[in-house]
C-alpha angles and dihedrals in degrees: 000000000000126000093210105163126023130181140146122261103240096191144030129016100341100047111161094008114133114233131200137185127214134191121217096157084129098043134066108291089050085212143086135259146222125207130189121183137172116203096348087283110061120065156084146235139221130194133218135199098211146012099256087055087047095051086044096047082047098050091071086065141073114216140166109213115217094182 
């Protein structure tokens, strides 16, 4: 699995969480994660089977992307 894209989350419920994607379209799940993580210790992740998911799941959150 490849982290491909990271930023941190600016409004709502996840303020100041960091959030990653990652693409295992080629692993074992043939899908692509979210993770969201506080401090390195507190989060959580959601899977999606497809990009489109992905880009819908990703439109509720503000997020500067610092890669």
């Amino acid at each position: 699995m490849k982290i491909y894209r990271q930023g941190v989350v600016q409004s709502g419920t996840y303020q100041g969480y960091a959030i990653k994607l990652a693409d295992d379209t080629a692993g074992e799940s043939a899908g692509y994660y979210v993770l969201l993580m506080q401090d390195n210790a507190d989060g959580y992740n959601e899977s999606f089977a497809n990009q489109e998911l992905l880009d819908a799941h990703l439109a509720q959150y503000e997020v500067i992307w610092s890669v």
